[in-house]
C-alpha positions as CSV (number, residue, x, y, z in Angstrom):
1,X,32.7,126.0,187.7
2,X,34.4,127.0,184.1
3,X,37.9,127.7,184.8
4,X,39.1,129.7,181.8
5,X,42.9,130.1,181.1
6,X,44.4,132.5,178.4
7,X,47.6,132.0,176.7
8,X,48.4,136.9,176.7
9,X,51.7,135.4,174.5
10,X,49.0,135.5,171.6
11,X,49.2,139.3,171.4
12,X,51.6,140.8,170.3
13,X,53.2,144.5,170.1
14,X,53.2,146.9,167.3
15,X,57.4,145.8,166.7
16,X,56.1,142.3,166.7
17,X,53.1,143.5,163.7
18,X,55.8,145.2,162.0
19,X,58.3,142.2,161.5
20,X,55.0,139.9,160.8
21,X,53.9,142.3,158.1
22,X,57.0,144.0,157.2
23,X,55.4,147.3,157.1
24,X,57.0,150.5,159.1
25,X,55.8,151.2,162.3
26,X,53.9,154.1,161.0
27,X,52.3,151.9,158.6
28,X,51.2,150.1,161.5
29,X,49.8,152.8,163.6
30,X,47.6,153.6,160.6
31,X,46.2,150.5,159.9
32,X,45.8,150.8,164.4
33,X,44.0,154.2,163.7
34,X,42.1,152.9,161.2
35,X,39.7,149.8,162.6
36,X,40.5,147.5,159.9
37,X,42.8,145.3,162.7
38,X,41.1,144.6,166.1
39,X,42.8,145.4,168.2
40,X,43.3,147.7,172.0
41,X,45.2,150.1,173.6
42,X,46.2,149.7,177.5
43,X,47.3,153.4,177.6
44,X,49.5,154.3,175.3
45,X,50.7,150.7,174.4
46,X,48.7,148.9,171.7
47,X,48.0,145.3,171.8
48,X,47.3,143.0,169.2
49,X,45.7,139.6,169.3
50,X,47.7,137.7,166.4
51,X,44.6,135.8,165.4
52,X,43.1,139.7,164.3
53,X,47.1,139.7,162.1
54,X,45.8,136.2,160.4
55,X,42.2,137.5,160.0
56,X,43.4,140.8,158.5
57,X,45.8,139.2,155.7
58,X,43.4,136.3,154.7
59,X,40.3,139.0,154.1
60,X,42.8,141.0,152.1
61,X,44.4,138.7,150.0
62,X,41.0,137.2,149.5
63,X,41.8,133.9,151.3
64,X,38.6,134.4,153.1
């Protein structure tokens, strides 16, 4: 049996994407609304898997 353990302090908030980034928080709920971050909502709270943050930056500064 495959016991698998998850680290949850690898998502972070939309405060927490908006110190990373340095972007307002309604910069961050567009790029949310917008698909181009993976990323879910548990209600009304989004979370954010911070690999999806390092993923997102390195496609757009062409790091890729």
């Amino acid at each position: 049996m495959i016991i698998m353990q998850n680290d949850y302090t690898d998502l972070i908030t939309v405060d927490e994407l908006c110190e990373l980034m340095m972007i307002s928080r309604n910069a961050a709920y567009r790029l949310l609304s917008s698909g181009k971050l993976r990323c879910f909502r548990f209600g009304r709270i989004w979370k954010i898997p911070r690999q999806s943050v390092n993923d997102y930056i390195r496609e757009q500064s062409f790091l890729a």
